[in-house]
C-alpha positions in Angstrom: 43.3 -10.2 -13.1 40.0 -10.5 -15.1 37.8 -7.4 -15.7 33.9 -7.6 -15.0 33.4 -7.8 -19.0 36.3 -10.8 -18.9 34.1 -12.6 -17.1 31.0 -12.1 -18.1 32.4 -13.5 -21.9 33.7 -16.5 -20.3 31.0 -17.1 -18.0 29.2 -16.9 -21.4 31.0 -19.9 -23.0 29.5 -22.2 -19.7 26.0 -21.4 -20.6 25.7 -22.1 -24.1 26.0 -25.4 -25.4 24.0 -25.6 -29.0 23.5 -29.0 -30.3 26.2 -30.5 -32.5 25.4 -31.6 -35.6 22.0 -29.1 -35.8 19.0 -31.3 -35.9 17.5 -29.7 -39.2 18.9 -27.5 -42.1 18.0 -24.6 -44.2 17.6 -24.3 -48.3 15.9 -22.5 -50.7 13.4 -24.3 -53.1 13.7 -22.4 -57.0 16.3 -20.3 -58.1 18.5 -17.4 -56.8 17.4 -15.6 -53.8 13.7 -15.3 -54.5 13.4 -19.0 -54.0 11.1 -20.1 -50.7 13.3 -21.0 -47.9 12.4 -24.9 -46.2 13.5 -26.7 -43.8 15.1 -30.0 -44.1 15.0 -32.7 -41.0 11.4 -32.0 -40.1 8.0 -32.9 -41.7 6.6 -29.9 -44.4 3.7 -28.3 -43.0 1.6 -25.4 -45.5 1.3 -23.8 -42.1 5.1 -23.1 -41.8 6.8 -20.4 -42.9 10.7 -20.5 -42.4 12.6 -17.5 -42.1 16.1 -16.0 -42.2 16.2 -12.8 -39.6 19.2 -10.3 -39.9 19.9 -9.0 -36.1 21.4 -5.9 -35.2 24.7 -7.5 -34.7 25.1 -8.8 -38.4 23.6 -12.6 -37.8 20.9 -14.7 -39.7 19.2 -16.5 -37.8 16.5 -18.7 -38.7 13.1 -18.3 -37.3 10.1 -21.3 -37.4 6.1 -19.3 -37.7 3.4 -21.6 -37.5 0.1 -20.5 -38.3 -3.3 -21.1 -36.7 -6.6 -19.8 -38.4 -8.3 -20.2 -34.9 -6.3 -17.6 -33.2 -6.9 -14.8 -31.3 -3.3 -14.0 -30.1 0.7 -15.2 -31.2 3.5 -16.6 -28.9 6.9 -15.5 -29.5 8.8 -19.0 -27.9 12.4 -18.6 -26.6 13.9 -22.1 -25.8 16.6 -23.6 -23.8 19.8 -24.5 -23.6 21.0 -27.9 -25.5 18.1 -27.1 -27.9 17.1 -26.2 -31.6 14.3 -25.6 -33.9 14.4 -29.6 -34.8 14.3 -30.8 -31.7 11.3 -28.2 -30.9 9.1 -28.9 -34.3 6.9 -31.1 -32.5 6.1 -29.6 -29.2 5.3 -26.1 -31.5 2.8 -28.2 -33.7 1.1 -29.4 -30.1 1.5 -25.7 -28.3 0.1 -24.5 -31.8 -3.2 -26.7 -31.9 -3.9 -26.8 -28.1 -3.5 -23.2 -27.4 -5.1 -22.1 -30.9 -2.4 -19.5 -31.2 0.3 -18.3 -33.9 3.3 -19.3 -32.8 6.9 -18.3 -34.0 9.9 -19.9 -32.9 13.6 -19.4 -33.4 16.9 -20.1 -32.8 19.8 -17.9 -31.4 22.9 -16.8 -33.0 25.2 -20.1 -33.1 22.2 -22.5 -32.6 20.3 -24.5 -35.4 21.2 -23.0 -38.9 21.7 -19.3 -37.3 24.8 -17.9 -38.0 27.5 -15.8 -35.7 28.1 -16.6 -31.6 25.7 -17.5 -28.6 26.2 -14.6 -26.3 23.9 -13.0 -24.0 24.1 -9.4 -26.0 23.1 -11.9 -29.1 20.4 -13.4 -28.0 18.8 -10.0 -26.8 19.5 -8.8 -30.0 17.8 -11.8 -31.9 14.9 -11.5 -29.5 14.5 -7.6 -30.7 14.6 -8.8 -34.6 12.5 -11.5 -34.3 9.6 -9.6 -32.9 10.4 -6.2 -35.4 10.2 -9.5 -38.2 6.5 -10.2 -36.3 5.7 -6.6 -36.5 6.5 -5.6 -40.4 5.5 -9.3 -41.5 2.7 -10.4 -39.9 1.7 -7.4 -38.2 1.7 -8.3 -35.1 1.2 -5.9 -32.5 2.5 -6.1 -28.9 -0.8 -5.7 -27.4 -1.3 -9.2 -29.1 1.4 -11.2 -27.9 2.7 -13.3 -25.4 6.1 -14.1 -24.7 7.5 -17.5 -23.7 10.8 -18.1 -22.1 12.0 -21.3 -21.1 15.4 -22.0 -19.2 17.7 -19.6 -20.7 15.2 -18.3 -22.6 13.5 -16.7 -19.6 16.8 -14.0 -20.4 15.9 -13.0 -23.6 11.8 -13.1 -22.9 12.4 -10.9 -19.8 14.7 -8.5 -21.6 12.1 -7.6 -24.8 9.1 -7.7 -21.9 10.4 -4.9 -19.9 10.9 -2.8 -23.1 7.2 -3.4 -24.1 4.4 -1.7 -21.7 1.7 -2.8 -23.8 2.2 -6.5 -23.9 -0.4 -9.1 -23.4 1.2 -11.5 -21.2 4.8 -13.1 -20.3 5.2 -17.4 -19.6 8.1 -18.1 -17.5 8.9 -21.6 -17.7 11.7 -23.2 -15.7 13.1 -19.8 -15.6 16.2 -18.2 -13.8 16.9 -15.4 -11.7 20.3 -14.9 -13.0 23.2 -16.7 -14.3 25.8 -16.7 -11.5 22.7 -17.9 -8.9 22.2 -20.9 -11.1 25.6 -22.3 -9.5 25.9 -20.2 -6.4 23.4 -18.9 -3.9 23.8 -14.9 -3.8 22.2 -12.4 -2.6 23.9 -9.3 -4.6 23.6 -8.9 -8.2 27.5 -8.5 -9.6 28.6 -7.0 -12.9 29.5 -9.9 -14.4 26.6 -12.0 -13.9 24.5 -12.7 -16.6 20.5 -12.8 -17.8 20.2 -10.7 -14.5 16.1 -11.7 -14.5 16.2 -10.6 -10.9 16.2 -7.1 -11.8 13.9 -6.8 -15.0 11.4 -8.9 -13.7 10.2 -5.6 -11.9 9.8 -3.9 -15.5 7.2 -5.7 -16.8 4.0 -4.8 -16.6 1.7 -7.3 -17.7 0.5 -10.6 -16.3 3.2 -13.0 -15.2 3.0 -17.1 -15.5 5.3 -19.0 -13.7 6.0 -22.9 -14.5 8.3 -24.7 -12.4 9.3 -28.2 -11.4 9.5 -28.7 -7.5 12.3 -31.7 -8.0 14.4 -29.3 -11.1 18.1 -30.4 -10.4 19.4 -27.5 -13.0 17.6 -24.9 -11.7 16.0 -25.0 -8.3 11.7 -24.2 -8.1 13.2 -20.9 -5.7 14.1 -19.2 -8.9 11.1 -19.7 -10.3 8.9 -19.1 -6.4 11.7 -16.0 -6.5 10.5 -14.8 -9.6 6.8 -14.8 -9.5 6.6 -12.9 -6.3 8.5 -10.3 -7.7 6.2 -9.6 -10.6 4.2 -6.6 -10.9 1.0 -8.1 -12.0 1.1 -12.2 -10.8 -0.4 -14.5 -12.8 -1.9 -18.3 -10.8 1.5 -20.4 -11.1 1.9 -23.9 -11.8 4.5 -25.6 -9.5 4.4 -29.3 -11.0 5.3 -31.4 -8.1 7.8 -34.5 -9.1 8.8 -32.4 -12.0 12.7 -31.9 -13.4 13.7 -29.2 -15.9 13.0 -30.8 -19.7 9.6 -32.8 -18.9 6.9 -30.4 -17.9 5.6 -30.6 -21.2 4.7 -34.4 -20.0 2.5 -33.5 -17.4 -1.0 -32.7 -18.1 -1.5 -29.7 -15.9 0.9 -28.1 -18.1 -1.4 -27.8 -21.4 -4.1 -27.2 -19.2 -3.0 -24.6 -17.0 -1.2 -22.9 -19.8 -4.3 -23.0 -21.6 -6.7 -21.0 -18.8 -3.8 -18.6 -19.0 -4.1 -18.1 -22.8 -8.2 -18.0 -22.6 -7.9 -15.3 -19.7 -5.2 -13.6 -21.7 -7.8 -13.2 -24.7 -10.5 -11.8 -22.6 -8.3 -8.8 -21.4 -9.8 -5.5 -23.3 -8.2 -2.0 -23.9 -11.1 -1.1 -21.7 -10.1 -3.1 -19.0 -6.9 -2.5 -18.9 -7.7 0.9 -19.2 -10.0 0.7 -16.0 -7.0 -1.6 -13.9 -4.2 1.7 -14.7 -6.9 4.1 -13.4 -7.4 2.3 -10.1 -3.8 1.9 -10.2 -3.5 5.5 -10.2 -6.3 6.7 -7.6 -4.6 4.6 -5.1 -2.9 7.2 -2.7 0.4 6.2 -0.8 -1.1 6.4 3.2 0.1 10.2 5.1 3.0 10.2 7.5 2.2 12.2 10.1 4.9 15.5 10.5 5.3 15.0 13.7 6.1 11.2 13.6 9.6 10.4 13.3 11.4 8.7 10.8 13.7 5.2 10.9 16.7 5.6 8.3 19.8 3.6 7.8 23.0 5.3 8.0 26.1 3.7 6.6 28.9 6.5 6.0 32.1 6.2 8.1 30.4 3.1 9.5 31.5 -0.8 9.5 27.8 -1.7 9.6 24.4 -0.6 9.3 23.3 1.1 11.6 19.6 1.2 12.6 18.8 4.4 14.5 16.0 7.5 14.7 16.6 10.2 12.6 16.4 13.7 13.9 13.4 16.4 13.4 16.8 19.0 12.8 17.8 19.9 9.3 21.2 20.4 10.5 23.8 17.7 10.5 27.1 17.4 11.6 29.4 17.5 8.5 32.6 16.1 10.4 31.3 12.8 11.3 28.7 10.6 10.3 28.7 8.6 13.5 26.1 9.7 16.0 26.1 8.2 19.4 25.1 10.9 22.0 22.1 12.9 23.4 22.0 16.9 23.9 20.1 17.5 27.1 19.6 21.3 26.2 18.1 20.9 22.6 16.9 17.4 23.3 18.5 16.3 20.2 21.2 13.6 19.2 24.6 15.6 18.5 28.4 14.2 17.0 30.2 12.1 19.5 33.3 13.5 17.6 33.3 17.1 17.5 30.4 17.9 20.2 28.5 20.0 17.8 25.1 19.9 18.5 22.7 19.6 15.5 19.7 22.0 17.1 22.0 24.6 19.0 24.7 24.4 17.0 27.6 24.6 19.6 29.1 22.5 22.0 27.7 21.9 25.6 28.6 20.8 28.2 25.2 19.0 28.9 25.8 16.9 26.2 25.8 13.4 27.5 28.1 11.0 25.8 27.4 7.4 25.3 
């Protein structure tokens, strides 16, 4: 019998498929290790810098920053699946110019020219160097930076979002709740799933743009719907009707829409954040009267749950957790079981059974 980690690894080797041959390659220019790394298969560009990232986990992997003199803010872009930095070159040029951002771009461990194994622990781990190699490099700071996951990439993107409290804004483009509900509609979150979005989508706490095809066949618009109404802090989505799960790009509400986002992202202030977590905070949760009782859900000893009142007593019956009858004395539910009433304590005989 498989374990939970078992599982997860081969689950892993069903949701990675890097393209074979890679699409570009990686050389230095000049001599020994000093020389400027370029990349061959797509066009040179002076506003490309191509990197080699050490990860935590002992891979290179190989990292595309373009530059724009007009920006304000920098993308960090996670792709999909069936995808490398060659394939990507041009729609990172367009994304570039049309957004007026920085933009880096990279591939995971076991895609492109990266080195080691695509894995889920890898790819979180590329995501975390990447943006340290933003941080030391470039000095990019979180407050100035959006993250962009599409596909599979929503995984990583979600997983570096909810670690960063202070980040401008998150793009979730075709993006997935969670590995396992990809193929299967679930409703609990098991061990062994993977990219379990469903969860850390709660974590993050900056604006939220979902993009999602109403006609994707890979993954359905209700992870993406699922998704957005989860988030904290909602951003307008952009459900594309007629469109599948590799040609949003085509559409033209695409640029645009993702563009208002970007402009609305640049015109948040410390200040105004500032003034959103203090209204945040003055909101008070509404009073519960004492005297009103409460609706809990008891499950213990049960088969099912259970809907019932709960009782004003402190007391509780520490034999049984069933309670199915009424105490005429104390005018309180007592144990079925042993007859022990929760206000008086001792059995009655004016305790009515069900």
């Amino acid at each position: 019998m498989l374990s939970g980690c078992s599982v997860s690894r081969l689950a892993a080797k069903f949701a990675f498929f890097p393209p074979s041959p890679p699409t570009y390659g990686v050389r230095r220019e000049g001599s020994g290790d000093n020389g400027k790394l370029v990349a061959s298969g797509v066009p040179r560009d002076p506003s490309l810098d191509v990197l080699m990232v050490e990860t935590r986990h002992g891979s290179k992997i190989v990292a595309f920053y373009l530059r724009n003199p007009c920006a304000r803010l920098t993308v960090l872009y996670s792709h999909g699946n069936a995808a490398d930095l060659g394939q990507l070159y041009d729609l990172f040029l367009q994304l570039k110019v049309n957004l007026r951002v920085n933009l880096m771009g990279y591939d995971y461990s076991g895609y492109g020219a990266s080195t080691g194994q695509p894995s889920e622990p890898n790819t979180y781990a590329d995501i975390e160097a990447v943006y340290q190699c933003l941080q030391t490099e470039y000095g990019v700071s979180q407050e100035d930076l959006i993250l962009y996951g599409q596909s599979v990439g929503s995984g990583p993107t979600l997983h570096l979002a909810a670690r960063l409290p202070r980040l401008r804004g998150v793009v979730l483009h075709s993006a997935i709740l969670s590995g396992l509900r990809v193929l299967c509609h679930v409703n609990t979150t098991f061990c062994f799933d993977i990219y379990k979005n469903i969860n850390k989508i709660k974590k993050v706490k900056c604006p939220v743009l979902v993009i999602h095809g109403t006609d994707d066949d890979i993954v359905n618009w209700l992870h993406g719907n699922g998704l957005w109404k989860l988030a904290k802090d909602p951003y307008e989505p952009l459900w594309i009707k007629g469109g599948g799960h590799c040609n949003l790009e085509l559409y033209p509400d695409y640029i645009r829409h993702l563009s208002r986002f970007i402009r609305d992202m640049e015109g948040i202030t410390t200040a105004s954040r500032l003034k959103k977590i203090r209204q945040a905070l003055q909101k008070k949760p509404a009073k519960v009267p004492n005297s009103a009782a409460t609706t809990t859900t008891f499950t213990t000893n049960c088969c099912c749950r259970i809907r019932i009142r709960k009782p004003r007593c402190r007391r509780s019956c520490y034999l049984c957790g069933c309670i199915k009858a009424l105490c005429v004395k104390a005018l309180t539910i007592i144990c079925c079981c042993c007859c022990c009433c929760c206000c008086c304590n001792e059995p009655d005989e004016s305790c009515i059974g069900n």
